[in-house]
TIGUMI-614734 format. One record per atom (N, C-alpha, C, O): atom name; residue number from 1; x, y, z; residue in one letter. Coordinates in steps of 0.05 Angstrom, whole numbers. Example, Ala and Ser with C-alpha at 12.3 -4.5 7.8 and 13.67 -1.06 7.14 Angstrom:
REM TIGUMI-614734
{"N" 1 {264 -114 156} "A"}
{"CA" 1 {246 -90 156} "A"}
{"C" 1 {264 -66 156} "A"}
{"O" 1 {285 -66 169} "A"}
{"N" 2 {257 -45 142} "S"}
{"CA" 2 {273 -21 143} "S"}
{"C" 2 {258 1 157} "S"}
{"O" 2 {268 23 161} "S"}
//
This chain:
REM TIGUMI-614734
{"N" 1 {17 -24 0} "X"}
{"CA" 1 {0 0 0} "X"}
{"C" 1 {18 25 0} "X"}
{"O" 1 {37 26 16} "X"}
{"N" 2 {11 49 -21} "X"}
{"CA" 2 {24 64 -17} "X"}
{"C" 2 {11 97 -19} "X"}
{"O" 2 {-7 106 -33} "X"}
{"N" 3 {26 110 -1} "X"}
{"CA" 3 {10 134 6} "X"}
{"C" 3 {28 157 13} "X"}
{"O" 3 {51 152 21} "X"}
{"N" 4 {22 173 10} "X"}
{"CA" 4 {37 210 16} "X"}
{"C" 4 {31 225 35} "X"}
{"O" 4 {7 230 41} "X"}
{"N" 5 {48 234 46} "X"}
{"CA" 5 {36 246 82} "X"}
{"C" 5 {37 284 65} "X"}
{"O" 5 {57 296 57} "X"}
{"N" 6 {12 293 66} "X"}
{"CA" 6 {1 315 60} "X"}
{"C" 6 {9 337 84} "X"}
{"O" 6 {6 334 109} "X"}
{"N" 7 {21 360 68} "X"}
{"CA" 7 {7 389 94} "X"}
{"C" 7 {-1 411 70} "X"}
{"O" 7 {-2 407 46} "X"}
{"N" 8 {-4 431 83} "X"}
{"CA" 8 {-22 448 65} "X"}
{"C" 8 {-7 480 74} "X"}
{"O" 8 {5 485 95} "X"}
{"N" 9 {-11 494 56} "X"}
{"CA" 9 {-9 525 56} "X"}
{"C" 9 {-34 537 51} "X"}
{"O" 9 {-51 532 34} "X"}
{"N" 10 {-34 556 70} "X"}
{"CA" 10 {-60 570 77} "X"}
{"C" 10 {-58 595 73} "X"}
{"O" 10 {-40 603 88} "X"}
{"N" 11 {-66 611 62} "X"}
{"CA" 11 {-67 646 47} "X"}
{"C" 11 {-89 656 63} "X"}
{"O" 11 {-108 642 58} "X"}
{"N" 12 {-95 673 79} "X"}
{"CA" 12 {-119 688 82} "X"}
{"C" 12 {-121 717 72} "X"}
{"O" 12 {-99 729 74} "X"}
{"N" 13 {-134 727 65} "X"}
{"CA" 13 {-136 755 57} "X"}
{"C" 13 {-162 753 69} "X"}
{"O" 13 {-182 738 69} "X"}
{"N" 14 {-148 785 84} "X"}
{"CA" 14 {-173 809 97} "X"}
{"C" 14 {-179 826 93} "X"}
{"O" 14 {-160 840 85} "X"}
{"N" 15 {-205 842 95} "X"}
{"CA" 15 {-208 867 83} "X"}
{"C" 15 {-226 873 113} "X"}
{"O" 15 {-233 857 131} "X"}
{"N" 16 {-230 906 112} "X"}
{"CA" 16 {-246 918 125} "X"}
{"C" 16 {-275 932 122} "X"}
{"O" 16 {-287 948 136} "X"}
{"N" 17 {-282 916 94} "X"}
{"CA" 17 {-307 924 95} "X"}
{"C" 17 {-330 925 104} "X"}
{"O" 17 {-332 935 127} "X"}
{"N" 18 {-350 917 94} "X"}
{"CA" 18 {-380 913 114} "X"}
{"C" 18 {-393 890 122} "X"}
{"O" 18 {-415 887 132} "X"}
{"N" 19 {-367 866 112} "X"}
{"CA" 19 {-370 840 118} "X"}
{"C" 19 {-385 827 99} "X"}
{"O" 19 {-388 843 81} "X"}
{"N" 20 {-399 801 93} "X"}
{"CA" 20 {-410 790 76} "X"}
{"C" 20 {-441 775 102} "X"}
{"O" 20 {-441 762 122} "X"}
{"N" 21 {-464 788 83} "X"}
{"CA" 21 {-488 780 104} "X"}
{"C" 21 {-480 746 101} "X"}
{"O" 21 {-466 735 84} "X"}
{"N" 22 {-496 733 128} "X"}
{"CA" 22 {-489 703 133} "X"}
{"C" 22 {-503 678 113} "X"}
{"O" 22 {-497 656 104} "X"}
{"N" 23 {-518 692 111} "X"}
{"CA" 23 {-532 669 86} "X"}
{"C" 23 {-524 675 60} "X"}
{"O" 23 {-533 659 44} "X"}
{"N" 24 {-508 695 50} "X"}
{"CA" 24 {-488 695 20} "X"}
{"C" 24 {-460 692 24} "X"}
{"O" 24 {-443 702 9} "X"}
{"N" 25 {-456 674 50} "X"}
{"CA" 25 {-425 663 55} "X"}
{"C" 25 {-411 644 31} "X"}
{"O" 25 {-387 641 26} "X"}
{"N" 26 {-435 634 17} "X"}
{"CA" 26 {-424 612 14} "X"}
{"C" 26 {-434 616 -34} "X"}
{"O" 26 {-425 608 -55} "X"}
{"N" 27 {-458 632 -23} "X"}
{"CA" 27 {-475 634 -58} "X"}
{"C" 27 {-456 657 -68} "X"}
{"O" 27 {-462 666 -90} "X"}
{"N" 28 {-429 668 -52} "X"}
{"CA" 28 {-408 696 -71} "X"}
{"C" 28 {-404 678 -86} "X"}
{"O" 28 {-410 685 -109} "X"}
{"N" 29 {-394 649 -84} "X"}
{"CA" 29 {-379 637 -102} "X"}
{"C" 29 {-397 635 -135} "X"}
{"O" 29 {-388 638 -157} "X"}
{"N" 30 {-420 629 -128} "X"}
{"CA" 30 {-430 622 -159} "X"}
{"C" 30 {-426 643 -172} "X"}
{"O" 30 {-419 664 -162} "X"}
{"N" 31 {-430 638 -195} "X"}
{"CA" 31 {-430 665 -219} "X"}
{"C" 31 {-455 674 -225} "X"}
{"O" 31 {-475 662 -232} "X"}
{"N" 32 {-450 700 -219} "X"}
{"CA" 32 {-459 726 -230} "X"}
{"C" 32 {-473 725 -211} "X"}
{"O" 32 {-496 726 -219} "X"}
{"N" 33 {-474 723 -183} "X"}
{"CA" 33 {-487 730 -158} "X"}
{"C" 33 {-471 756 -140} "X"}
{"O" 33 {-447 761 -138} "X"}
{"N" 34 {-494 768 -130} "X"}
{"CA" 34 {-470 793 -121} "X"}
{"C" 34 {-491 804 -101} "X"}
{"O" 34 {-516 806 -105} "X"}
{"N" 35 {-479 809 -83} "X"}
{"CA" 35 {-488 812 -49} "X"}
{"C" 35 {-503 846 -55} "X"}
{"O" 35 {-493 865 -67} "X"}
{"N" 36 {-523 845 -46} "X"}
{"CA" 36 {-541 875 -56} "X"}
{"C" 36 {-534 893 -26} "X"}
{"O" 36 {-546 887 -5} "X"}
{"N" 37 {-512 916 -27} "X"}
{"CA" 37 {-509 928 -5} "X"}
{"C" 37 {-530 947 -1} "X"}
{"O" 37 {-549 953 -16} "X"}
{"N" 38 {-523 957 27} "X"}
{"CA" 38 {-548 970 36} "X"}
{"C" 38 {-554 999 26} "X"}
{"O" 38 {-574 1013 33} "X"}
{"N" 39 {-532 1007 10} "X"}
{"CA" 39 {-548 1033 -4} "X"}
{"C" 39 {-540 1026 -33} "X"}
{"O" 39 {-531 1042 -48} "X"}
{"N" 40 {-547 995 -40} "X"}
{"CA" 40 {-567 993 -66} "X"}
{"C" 40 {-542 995 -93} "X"}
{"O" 40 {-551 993 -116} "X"}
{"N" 41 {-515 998 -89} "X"}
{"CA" 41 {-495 1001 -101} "X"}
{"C" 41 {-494 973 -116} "X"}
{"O" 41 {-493 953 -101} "X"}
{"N" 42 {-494 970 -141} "X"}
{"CA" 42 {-483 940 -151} "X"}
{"C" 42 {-453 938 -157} "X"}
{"O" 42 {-450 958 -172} "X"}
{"N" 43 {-432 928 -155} "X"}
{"CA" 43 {-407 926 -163} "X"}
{"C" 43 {-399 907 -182} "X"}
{"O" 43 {-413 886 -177} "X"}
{"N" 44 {-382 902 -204} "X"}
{"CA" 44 {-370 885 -215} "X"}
{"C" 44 {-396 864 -228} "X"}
{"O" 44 {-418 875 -225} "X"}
{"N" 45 {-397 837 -242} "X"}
{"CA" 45 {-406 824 -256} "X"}
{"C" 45 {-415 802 -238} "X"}
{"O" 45 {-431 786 -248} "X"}
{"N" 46 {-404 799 -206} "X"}
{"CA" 46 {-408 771 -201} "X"}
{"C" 46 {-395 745 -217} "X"}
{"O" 46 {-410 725 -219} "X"}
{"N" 47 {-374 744 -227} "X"}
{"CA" 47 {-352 722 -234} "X"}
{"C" 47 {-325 718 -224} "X"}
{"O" 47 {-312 697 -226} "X"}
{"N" 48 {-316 743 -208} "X"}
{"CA" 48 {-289 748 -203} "X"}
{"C" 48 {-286 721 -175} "X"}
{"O" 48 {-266 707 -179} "X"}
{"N" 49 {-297 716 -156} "X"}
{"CA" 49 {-300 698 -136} "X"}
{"C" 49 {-307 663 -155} "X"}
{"O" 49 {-295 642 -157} "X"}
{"N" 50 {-322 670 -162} "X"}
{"CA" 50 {-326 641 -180} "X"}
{"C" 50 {-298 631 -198} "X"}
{"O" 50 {-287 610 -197} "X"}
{"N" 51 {-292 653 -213} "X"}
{"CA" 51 {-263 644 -236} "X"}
{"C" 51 {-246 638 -216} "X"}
{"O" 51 {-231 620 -222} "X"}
{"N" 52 {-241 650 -190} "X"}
{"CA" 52 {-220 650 -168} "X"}
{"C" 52 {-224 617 -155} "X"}
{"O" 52 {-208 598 -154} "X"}
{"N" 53 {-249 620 -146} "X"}
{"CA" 53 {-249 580 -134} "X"}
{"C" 53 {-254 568 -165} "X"}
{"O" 53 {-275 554 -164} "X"}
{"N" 54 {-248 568 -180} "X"}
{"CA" 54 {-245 550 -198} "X"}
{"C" 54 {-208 545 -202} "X"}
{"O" 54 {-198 523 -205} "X"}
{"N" 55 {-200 558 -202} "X"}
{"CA" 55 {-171 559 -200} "X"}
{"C" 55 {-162 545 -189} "X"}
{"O" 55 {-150 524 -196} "X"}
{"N" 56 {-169 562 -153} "X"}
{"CA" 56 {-168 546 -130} "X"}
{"C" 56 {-170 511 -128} "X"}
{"O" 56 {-152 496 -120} "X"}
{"N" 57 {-192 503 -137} "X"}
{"CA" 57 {-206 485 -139} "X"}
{"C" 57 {-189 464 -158} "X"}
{"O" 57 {-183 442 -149} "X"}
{"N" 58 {-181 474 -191} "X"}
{"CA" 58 {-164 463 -210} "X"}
{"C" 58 {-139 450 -197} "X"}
{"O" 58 {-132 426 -200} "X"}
{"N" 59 {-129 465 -184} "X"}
{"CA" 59 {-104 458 -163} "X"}
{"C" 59 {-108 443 -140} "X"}
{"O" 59 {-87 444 -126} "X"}
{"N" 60 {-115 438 -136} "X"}
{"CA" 60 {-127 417 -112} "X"}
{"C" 60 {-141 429 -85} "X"}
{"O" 60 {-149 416 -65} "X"}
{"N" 61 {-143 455 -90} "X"}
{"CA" 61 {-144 475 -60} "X"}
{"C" 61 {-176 480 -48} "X"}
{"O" 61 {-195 465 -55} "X"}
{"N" 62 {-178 497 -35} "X"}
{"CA" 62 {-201 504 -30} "X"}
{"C" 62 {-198 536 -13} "X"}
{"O" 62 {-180 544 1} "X"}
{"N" 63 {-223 546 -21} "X"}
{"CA" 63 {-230 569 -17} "X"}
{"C" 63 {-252 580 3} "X"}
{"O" 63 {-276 578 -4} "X"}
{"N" 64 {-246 590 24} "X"}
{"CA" 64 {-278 592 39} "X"}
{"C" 64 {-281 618 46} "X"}
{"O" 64 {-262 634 47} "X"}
{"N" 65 {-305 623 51} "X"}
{"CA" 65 {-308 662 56} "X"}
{"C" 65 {-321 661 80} "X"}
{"O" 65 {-342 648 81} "X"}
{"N" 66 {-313 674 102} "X"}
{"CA" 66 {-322 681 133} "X"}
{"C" 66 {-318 709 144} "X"}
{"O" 66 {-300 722 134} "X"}
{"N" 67 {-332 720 163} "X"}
{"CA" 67 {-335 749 167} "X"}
{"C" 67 {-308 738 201} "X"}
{"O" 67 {-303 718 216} "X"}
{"N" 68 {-299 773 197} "X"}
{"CA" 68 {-270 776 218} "X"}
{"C" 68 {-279 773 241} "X"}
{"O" 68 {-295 790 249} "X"}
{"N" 69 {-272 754 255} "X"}
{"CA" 69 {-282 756 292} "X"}
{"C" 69 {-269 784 296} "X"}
{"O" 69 {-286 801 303} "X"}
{"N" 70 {-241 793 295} "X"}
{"CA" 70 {-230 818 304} "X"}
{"C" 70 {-247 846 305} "X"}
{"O" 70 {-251 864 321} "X"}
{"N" 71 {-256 840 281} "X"}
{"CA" 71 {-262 880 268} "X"}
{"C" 71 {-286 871 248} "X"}
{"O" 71 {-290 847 246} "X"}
{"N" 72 {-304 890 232} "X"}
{"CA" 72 {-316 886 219} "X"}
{"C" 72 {-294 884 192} "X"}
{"O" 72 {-272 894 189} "X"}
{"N" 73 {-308 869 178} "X"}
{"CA" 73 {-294 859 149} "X"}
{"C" 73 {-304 828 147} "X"}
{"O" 73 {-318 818 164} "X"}
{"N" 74 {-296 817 127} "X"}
{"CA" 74 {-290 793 113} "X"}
{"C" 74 {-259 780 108} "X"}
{"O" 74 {-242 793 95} "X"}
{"N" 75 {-255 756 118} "X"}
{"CA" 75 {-232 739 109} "X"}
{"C" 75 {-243 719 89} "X"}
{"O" 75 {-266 711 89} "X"}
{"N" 76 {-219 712 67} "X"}
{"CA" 76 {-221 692 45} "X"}
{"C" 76 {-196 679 57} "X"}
{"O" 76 {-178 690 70} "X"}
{"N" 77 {-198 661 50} "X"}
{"CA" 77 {-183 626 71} "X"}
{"C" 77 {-177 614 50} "X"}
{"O" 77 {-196 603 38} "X"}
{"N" 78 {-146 610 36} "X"}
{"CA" 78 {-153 600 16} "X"}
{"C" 78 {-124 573 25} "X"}
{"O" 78 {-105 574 40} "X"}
{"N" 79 {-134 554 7} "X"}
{"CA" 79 {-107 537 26} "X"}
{"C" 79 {-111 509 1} "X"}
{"O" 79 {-132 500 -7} "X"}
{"N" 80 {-77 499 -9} "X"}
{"CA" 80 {-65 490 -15} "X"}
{"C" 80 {-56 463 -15} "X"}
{"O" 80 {-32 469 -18} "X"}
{"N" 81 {-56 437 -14} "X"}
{"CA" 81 {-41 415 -5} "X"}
{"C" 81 {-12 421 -20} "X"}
{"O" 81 {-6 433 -40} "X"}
{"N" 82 {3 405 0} "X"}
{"CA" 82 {33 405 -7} "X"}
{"C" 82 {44 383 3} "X"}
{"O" 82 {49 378 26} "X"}
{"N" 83 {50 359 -26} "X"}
{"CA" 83 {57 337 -13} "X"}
{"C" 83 {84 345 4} "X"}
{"O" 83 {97 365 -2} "X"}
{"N" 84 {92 326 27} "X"}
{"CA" 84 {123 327 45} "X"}
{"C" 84 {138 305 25} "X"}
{"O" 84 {163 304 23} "X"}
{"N" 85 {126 294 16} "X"}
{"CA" 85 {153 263 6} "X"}
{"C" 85 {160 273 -17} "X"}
{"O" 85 {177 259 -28} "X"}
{"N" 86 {154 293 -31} "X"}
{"CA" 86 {168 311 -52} "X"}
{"C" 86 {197 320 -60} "X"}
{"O" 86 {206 336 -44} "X"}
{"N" 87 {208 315 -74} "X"}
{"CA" 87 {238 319 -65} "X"}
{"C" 87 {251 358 -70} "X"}
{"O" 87 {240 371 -87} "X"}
{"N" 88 {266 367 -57} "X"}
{"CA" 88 {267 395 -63} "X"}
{"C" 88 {270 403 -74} "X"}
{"O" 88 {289 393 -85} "X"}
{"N" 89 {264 424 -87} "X"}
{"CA" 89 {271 440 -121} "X"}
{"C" 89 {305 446 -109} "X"}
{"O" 89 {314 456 -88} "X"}
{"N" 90 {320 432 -136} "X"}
{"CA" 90 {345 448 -132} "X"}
{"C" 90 {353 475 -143} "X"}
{"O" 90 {347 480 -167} "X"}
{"N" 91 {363 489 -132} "X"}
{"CA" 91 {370 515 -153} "X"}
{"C" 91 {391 517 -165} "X"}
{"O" 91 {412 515 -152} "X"}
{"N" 92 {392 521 -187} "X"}
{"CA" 92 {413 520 -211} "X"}
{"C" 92 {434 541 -213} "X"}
{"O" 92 {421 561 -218} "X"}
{"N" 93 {463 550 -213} "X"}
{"CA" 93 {466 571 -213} "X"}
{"C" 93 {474 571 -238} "X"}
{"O" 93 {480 550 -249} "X"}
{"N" 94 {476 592 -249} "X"}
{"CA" 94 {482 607 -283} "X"}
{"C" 94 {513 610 -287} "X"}
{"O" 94 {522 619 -307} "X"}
//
């Protein structure tokens, strides 16, 4: 039997905005959905989060969207597997 002992890299990006209401935590991701703020402003197309976890996603990763315990805003969690039994990139010199 043979198998690979996994760890992962984890990216978060934060912002300080007005957070993401709780029940479109999870519908930013589809396309062309876009969170209706409270004075009625539309922004962007609703694809930019979708093309982003598809990426994500292509690569083996995953992407999740949660509002900041700290401060008001939103964190995106975005995180990576990285096999360990990989051998090290060598660097070449010129």
């Amino acid at each position: 039997m043979s198998w690979s002992v996994w760890s992962s890299v984890r990216i978060a990006v934060l912002d300080e905005g007005e957070g993401i209401p709780q029940g479109d935590l999870e519908r930013i991701f589809d396309k062309f959905y876009r969170v209706h703020a409270a004075d009625r402003k539309l922004a962007g197309t609703g694809l930019g989060l979708a093309i982003c976890r598809g990426f994500v996603e292509a690569m083996g990763g995953t992407i999740v969207a949660a509002n900041r315990q700290d401060r008001r805003g939103a964190v995106f969690t975005i995180t990576f597997p990285v096999p360990l039994d990989q051998p090290a990139l060598q660097e070449k010199s010129v």
